[in-house]
C-alpha positions as CSV (number, residue, x, y, z in Angstrom):
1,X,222.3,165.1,110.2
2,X,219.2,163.1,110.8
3,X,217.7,159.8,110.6
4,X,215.2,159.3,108.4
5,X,211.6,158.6,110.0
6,X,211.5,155.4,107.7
7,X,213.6,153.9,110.0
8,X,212.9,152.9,113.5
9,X,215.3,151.3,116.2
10,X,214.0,148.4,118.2
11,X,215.4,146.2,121.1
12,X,214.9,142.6,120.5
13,X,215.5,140.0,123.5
14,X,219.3,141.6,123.9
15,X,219.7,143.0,120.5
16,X,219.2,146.4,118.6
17,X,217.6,146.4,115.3
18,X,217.4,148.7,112.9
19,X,214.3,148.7,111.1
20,X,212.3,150.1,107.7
21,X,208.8,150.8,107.9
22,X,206.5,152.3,105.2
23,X,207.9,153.3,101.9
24,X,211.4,152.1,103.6
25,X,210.2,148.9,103.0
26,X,210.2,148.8,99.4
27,X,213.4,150.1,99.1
28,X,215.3,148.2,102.2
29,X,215.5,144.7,102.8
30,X,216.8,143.6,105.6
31,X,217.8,144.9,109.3
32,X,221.0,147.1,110.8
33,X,222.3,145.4,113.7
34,X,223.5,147.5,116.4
35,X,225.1,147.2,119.7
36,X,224.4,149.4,123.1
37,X,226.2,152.4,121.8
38,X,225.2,152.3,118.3
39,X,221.4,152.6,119.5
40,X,222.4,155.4,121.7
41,X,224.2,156.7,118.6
42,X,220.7,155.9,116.2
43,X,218.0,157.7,119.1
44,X,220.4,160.7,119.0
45,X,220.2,160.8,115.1
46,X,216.6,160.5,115.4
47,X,216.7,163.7,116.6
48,X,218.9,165.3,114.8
49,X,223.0,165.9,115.4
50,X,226.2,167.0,114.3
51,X,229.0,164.4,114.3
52,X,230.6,166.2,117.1
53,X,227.9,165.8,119.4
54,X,227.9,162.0,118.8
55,X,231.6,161.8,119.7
56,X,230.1,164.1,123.0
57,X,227.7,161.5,123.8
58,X,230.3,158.7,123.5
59,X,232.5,160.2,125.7
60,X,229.6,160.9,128.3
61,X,229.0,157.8,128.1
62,X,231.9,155.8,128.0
63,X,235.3,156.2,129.2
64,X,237.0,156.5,126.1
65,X,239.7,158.2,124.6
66,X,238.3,161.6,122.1
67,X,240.0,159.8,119.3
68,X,238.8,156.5,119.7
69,X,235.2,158.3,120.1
70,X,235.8,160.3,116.6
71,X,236.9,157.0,115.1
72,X,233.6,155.1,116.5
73,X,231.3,157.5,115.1
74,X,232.9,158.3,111.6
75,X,232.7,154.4,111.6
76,X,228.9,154.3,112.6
77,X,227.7,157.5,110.5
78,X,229.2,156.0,107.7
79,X,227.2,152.5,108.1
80,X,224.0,154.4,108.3
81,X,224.7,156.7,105.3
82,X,225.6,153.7,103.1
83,X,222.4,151.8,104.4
84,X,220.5,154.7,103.3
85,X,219.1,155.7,106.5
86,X,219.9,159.3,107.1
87,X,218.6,161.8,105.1
């Protein structure tokens, strides 16, 4: 699974953004927020990953329970794949 390159994260003042550029623009409006961990999620699927090594970085990470991490990123993935962002 993998982001689209229409889409770029950015940090504003404490904030993570979500953003379209190029064609993106046409077809988006607006922004995704995301917190700390979603960003870490977003640069990962810039990159390309599986679901299961999201819920890897999660628990790198953070100290959370492997279920809690599963739920998180099922959570997350499907955010981005409604937005339209992965490909």
């Amino acid at each position: 699974m993998k982001a689209k390159s229409d889409f770029l994260l950015r940090k504003i003042s404490d904030s993570y953004v979500v953003v379209p550029v190029g064609s993106a623009v046409v077809d988006f409006s607006g922004l995704v927020n995301v917190n700390e961990s979603g960003a870490m999620l977003f640069e990962l699927l810039q990159k390309g990953c599986e679901e299961s090594d999201l819920v890897d970085a999660l628990l790198k990470e953070y100290d959370v329970a492997r279920e809690v991490a599963q739920a998180d990123v099922k959570k997350f993935v499907a955010k981005v794949k409604d937005a339209g962002i992965l490909e």
